[in-house]
N, C-alpha and C positions, 0 to 999 in steps of 0.2 A: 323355244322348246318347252319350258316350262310352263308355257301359256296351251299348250295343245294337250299335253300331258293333265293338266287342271281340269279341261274341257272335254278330254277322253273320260276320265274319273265323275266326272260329274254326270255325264249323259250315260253312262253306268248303272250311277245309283240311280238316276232317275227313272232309268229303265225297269232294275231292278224294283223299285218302289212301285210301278204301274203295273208289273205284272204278278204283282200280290191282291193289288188292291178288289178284284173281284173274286177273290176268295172267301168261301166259307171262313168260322173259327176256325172247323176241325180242318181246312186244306192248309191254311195258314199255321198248324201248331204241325201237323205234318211236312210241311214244307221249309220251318223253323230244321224239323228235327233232318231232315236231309241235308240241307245246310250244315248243321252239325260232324251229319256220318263222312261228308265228300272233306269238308276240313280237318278234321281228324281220325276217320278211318280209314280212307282208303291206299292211303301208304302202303299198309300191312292187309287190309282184308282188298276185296274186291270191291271196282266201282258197282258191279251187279252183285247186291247183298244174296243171288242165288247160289253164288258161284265161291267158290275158295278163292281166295287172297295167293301174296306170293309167301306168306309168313301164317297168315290168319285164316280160320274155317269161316267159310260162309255164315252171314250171321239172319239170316230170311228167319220171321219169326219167334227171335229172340226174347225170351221174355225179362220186365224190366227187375224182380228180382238176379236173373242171372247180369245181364249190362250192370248194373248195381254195384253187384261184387265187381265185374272185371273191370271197369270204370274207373270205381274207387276207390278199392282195394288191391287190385292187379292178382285176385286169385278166384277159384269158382265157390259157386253157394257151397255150403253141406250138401252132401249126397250127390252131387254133379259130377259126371263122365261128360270129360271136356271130347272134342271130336279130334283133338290134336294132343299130343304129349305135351305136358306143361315144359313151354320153355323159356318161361321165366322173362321175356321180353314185350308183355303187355305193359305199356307205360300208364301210369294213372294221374285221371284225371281231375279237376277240381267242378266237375258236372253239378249242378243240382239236381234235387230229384226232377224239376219239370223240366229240364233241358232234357235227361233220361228220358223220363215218357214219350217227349217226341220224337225222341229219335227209336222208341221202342214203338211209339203211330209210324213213322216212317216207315219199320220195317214189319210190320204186317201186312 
């Protein structure tokens, strides 16, 4: 079992690996940045970043000062009218900025 299980995993990654590999930089650091949103936002937002989440506003066009704040900080910039009432249940993350930008390419 543990040998099929090693050989599902592997032919995975290798999968995963070949269908990067004829990417652009910029498909590839937008491709990063999805990677990113479907591992940790779509719990709470929507897998279609057009749409509302069951917790989370739609986040299509977000810009990387706003993700920024909510990221890292778990609050919005100055001056920002969130689309939802703050409720205090954005978890934050340890992002860097360039993980941010892609996933702020991703969602343009």
């Amino acid at each position: 079992m543990k040998n099929v299980l090693f050989i599902a995993v592997m032919a995975l990654l290798f999968h995963c690996k070949q269908s990067t590999e004829n990417l652009t930089p910029e498909e590839k650091f937008k491709a990063e940045g999805r990677s990113l949103f479907v591992a940790n936002c779509i719990a709470c937002h929507s897998a279609n970043p057009d749409q509302d989440g069951s917790v989370g506003p739609s986040l299509r066009a977000s810009s990387f000062e706003l993700l920024k704040e909510k990221l890292v900080n778990g609050k919005y910039p100055g001056g920002y009218k969130g689309k939802r009432p703050i409720s205090g249940s954005m978890p934050k993350f340890a992002f860097t900025d360039e993980q941010i930008r892609s996933i702020e390419a991703f969602l343009k």
